[in-house]
C-alpha positions in Angstrom: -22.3 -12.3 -10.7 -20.0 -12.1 -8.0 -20.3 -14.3 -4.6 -22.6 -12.5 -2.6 -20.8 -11.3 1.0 -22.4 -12.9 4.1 -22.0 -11.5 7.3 -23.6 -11.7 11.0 -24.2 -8.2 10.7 -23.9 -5.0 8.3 -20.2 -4.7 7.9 -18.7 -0.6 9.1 -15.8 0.3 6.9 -13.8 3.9 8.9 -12.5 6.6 7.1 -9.0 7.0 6.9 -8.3 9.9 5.2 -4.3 11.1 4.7 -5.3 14.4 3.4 -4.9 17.9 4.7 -8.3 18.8 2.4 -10.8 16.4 3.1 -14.0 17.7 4.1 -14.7 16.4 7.9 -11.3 15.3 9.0 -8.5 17.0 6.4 -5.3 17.9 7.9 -6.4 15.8 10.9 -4.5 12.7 9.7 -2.4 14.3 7.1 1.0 12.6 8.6 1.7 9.2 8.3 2.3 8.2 12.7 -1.0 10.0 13.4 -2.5 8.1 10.7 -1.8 5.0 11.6 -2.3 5.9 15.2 -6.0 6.5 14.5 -6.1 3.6 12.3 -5.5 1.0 15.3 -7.9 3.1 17.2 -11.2 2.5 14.5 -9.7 -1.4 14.8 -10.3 -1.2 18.5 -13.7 0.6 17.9 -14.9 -2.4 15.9 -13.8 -1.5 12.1 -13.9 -4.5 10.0 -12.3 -2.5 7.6 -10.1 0.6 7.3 -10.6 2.8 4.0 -7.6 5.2 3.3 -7.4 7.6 1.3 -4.7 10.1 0.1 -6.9 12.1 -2.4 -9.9 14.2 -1.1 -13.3 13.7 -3.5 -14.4 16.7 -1.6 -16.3 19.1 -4.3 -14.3 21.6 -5.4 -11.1 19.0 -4.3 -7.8 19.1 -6.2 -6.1 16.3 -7.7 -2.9 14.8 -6.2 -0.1 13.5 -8.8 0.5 9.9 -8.0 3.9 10.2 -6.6 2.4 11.9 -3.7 -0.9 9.9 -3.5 1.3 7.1 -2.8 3.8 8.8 -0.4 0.6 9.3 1.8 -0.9 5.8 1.5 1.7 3.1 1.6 3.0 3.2 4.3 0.1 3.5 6.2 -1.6 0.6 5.0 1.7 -1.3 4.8 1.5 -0.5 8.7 -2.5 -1.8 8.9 -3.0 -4.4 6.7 -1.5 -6.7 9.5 -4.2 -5.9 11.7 -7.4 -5.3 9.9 -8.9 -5.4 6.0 -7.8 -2.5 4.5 -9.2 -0.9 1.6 -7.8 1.8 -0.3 -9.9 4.8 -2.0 -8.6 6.0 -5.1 -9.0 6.6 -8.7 -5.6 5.6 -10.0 -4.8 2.7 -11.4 -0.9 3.1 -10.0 -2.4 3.9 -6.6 -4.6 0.5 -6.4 -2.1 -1.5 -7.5 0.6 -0.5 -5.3 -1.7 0.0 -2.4 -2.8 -4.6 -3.6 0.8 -5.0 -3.7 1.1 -3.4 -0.2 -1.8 -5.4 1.4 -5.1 -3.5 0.8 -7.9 -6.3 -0.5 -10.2 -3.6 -1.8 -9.9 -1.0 -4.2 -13.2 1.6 -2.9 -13.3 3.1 -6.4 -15.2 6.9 -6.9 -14.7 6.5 -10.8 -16.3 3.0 -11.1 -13.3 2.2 -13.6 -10.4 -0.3 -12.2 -12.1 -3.6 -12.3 -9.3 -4.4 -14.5 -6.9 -3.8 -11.5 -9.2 -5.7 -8.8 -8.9 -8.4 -11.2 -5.6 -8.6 -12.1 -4.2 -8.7 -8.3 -7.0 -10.4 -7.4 -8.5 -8.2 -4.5 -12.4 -7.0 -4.1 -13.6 -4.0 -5.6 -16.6 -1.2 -5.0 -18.1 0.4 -8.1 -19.8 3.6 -6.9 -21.5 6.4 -8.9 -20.2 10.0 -9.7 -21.7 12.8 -12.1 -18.4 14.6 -13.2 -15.7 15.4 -11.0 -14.8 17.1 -7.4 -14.6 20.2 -9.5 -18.0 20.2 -11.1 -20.0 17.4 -9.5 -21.6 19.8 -7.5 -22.6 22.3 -10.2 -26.4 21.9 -10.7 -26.8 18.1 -10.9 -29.7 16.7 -13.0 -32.0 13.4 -13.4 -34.4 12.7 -15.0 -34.7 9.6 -12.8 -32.1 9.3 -10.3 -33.2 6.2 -8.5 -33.3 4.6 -12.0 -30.0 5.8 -13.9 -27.7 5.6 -11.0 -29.5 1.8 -10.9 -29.3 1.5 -14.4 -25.2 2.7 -13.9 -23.9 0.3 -11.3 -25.7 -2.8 -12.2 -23.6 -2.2 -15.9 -20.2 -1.5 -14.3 -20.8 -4.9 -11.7 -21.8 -6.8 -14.1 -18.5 -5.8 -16.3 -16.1 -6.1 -13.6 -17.4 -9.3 -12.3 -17.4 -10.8 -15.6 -13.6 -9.1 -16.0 -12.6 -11.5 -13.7 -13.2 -9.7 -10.1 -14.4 -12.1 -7.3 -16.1 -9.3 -4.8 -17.9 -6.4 -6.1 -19.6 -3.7 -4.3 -22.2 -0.8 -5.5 -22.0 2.3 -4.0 -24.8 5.0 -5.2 -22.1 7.9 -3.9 -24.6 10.2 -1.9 -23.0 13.3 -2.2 -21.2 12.7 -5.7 -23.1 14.7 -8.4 -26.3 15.0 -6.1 -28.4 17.3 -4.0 -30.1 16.8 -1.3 -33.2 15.8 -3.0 -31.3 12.8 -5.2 -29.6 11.4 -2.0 -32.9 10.9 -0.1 -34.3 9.3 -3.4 -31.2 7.1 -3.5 -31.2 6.6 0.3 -35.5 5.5 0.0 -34.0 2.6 -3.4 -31.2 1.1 -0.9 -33.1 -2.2 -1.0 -34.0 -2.0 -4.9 -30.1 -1.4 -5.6 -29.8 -4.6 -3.1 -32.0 -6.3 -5.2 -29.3 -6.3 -8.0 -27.9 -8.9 -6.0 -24.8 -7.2 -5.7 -23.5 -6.4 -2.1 -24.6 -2.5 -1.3 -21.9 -0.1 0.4 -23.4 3.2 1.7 -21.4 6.3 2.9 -23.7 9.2 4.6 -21.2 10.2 7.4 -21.1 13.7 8.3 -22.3 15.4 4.6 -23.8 18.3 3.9 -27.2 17.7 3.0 -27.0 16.4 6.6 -26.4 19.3 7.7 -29.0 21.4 5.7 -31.9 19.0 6.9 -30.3 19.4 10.5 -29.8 23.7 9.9 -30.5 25.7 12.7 -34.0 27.9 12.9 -32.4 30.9 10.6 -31.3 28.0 8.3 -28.0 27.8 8.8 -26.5 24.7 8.2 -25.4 22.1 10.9 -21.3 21.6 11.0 -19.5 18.9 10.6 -18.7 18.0 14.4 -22.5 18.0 14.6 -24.1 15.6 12.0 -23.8 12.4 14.0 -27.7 12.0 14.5 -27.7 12.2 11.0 -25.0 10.1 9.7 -26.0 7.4 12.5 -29.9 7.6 11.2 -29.3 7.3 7.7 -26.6 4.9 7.9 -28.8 2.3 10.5 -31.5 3.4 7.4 -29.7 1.9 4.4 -28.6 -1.4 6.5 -32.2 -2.1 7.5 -32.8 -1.6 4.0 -30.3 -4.4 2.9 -26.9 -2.2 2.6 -24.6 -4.9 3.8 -21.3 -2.0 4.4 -21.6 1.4 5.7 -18.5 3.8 5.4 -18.3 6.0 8.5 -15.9 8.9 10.6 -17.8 7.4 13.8 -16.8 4.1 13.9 -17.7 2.7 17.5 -21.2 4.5 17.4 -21.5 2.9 14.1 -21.0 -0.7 14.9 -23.1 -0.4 17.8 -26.1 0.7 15.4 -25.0 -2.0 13.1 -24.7 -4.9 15.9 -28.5 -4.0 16.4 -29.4 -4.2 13.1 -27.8 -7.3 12.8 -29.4 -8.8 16.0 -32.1 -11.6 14.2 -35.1 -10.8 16.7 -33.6 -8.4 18.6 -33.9 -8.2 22.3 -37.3 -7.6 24.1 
């Protein structure tokens, strides 16, 4: 098993997506200046580490040839990784290398599948689960126990990537990925049981949509994305209290403050 992380409190990992399709913030950060820009401003807010991305995982999302995955990513974390941990979120092999080569120390990894990549340049790597792709993921997802298979899934693909050689491994249940509603509540109410793997737990609630359908207005409309932080800041200080040690988040300096209290031993009276 890997070495477990320690930390004084829950570490806050910030979204940095280069995209012009992701679902909260696409387009927002698309080129390269204003990514980086906003990347020095999450380091200010308290990010321990920066998460970018140049490949939405949106559902319904369309892939990005590798050429211009990495035309989006380098250079910004090239232009970070002086400053702060940078991870970078990807499902290509090319991507995570060149983005290790660059100076990003994780690989955040949807399709659970390049431990070989962490290990080979040597850099930490989160294992999360996904049912089927951006395209499909969301098309009528089933369990028949989702607390239990998704368990069952990241404890195997840890398990092979620490023995593969990787020195840091995270599981991720992916909320959202191949879920409704119903599964991520499940998942959210097993954060400790998944902790009990021993493996370091990452969580990332911020801003989706089944927050906004618990948070729909009176004729059941659901909540935007500009107004799901009550949500993403209760279910993220949720899973830490429950033993996630990372939470991945678009609302960094709110975050850290709920994750500074969390990590307060006693707390103040």
């Amino acid at each position: 098993m890997s070495s477990p992380v320690t930390q004084e409190r829950p570490l806050v990992m910030g979204i940095l997506n280069v995209t012009p399709d992701s679902f909260s913030d696409g387009g927002e950060w698309f080129e390269g200046d204003l990514a980086i820009e906003r990347g020095h401003e999450m380091i200010a807010e308290g990010a321990d580490i920066v998460d970018v991305g140049g490949e939405s995982t949106r559902p319904g999302a369309e892939p990005v040839a590798i050429d211009e995955e990495l035309r989006r990513v380098i250079p910004v974390i090239e232009a970070l990784a002086p400053h702060v941990r940078v991870s970078v979120d990807t499902t290509k092999a090319e991507v995570a290398a060149a983005a290790a080569d660059s100076g990003a120390t994780l690989v955040n990894d949807v399709s659970a599948s390049l431990w070989p990549v962490a290990a080979g340049c040597g850099v930490g790597w989160v294992a999360m689960h996904r049912r089927g792709t951006p395209a499909d993921m969301q098309h009528h997802p089933h369990y028949d126990d989702v607390v239990a298979e998704v368990t069952a899934y990241l404890a195997d693909r840890a398990s092979t990537g620490a023995a593969a050689g990787v020195g840091e491994v995270w599981i991720d249940p992916g909320i959202g990925f191949g879920k409704t509603a119903g599964h991520n509540l499940r998942l959210l109410s097993a954060v400790a049981g998944l902790a009990a793997t021993g493996y370091p737990v990452l969580v990332g609630t911020s801003r989706k949509s089944f927050l906004g359908s618990l948070a729909a207005a009176p004729d059941g409309t659901p909540a935007p994305v500009d107004a799901r932080l009550a949500g993403s800041l209760a279910t993220a200080t949720w899973a830490m209290q429950q033993g996630a040690r990372m939470v991945r988040v678009h609302d960094v300096a709110a975050t850290v403050q709920a994750a500074t209290l969390v990590g307060t031993p006693g707390g103040e009276r």
